[in-house]
C-alpha positions as CSV (number, residue, x, y, z in Angstrom):
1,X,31.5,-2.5,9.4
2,X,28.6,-4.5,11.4
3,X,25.5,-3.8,9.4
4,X,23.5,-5.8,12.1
5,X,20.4,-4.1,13.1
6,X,20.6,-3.0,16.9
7,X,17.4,-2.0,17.7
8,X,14.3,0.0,16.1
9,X,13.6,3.7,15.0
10,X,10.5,4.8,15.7
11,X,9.2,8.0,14.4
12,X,5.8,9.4,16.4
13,X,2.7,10.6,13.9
14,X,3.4,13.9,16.0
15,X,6.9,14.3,14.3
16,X,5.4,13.5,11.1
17,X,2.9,16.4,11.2
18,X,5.3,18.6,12.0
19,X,7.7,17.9,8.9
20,X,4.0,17.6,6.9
21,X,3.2,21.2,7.8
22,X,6.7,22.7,7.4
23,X,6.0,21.3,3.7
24,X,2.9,21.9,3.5
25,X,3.9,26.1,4.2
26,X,6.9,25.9,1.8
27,X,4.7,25.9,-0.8
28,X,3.9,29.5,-2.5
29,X,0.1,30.6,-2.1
30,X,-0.5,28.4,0.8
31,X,-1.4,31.7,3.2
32,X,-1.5,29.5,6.8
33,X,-2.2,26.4,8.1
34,X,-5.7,25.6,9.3
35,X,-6.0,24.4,13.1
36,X,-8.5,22.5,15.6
37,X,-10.2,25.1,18.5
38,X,-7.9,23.0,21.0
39,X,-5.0,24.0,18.5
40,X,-5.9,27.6,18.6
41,X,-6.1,28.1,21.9
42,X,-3.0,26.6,22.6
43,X,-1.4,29.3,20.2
44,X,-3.3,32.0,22.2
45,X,-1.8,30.6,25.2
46,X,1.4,31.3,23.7
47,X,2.2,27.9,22.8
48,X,3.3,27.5,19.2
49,X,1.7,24.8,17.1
50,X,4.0,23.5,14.5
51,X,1.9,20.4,13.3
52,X,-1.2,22.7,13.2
53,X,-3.1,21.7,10.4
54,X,-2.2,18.2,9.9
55,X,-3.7,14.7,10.6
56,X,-1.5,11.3,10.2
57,X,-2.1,7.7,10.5
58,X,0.9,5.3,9.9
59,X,0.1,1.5,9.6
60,X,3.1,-0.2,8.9
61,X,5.9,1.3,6.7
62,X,3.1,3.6,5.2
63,X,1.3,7.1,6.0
64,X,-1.5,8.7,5.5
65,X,-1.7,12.4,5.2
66,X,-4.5,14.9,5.5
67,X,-3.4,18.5,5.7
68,X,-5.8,21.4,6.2
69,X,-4.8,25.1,4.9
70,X,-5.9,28.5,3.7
71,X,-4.6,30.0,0.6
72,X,-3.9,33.2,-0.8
73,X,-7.1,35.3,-2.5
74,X,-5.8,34.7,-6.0
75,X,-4.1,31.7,-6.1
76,X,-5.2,28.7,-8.5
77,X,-6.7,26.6,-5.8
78,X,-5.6,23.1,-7.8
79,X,-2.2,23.8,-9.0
80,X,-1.5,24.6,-4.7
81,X,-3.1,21.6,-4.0
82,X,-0.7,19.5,-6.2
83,X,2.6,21.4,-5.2
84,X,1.0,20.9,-1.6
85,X,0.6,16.4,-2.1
86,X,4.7,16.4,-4.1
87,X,6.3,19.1,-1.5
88,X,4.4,17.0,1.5
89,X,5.0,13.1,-0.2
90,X,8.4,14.2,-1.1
91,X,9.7,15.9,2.7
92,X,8.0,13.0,4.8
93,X,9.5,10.1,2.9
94,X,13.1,11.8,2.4
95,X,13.1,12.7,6.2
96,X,11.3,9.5,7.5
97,X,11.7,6.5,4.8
98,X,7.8,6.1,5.5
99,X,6.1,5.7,2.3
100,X,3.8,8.6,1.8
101,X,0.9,6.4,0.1
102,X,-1.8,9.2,0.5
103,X,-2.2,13.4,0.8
104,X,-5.4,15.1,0.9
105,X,-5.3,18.4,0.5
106,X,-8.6,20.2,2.5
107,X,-8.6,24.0,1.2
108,X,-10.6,25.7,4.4
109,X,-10.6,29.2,3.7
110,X,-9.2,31.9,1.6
111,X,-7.1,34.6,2.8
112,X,-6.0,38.3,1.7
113,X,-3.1,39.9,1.8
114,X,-4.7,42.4,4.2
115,X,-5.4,39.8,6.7
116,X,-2.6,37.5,6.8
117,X,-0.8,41.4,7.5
118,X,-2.9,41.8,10.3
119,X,-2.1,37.7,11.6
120,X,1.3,38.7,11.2
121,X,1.7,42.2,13.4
């Protein structure tokens, strides 16, 4: 078989937020992903906004990661942070071959059980 390379692969930072915030909600405690206004008006607008919550920069072969969430009332803020940074590192490079050289975890609110109900109706 040819294993010459016939042309390039280029994967946008939008796809990458996407897969980062799929990840990024996997993870048990994490309540919902925390957007931008333009974001949330877009979902008001009926748009949905699956890389809500996510920033990437890509230089090279490597990405950056910032992710922005709520959590559960209740959950041990660290531990989610961690399982956040491997479920995040581990989905982006698996799915892109980027190397994930960086996830920050920004924890931007807490949230009950009562409200994310409420989100959810």
């Amino acid at each position: 078989m040819n294993s010459k390379n016939i042309g390039q692969v280029k994967i946008s930072e939008d796809v990458i937020s996407i897969i980062a915030s799929l990840a990024a909600t996997e993870v048990e405690g994490v309540a919902q992903m925390s957007g931008s206004i333009t974001g949330n008006i877009s979902e008001i607008l009926g748009k949905k906004n699956h890389s809500k919550g996510v920033k990437v920069q890509v230089a090279e072969d490597k990405a950056e990661i910032d992710v922005f969430v709520h959590v559960e009332y209740g959950s041990v803020i660290p531990e989610i942070a961690k399982k956040i940074q491997d479920n995040v590192k581990t989905t982006v490079e698996t799915m892109t071959g980027l190397e994930v050289t960086l996830v920050n975890v920004y924890i931007q609110g807490v949230t009950t059980k009562h409200e994310k109900n409420i989100e959810t109706k």
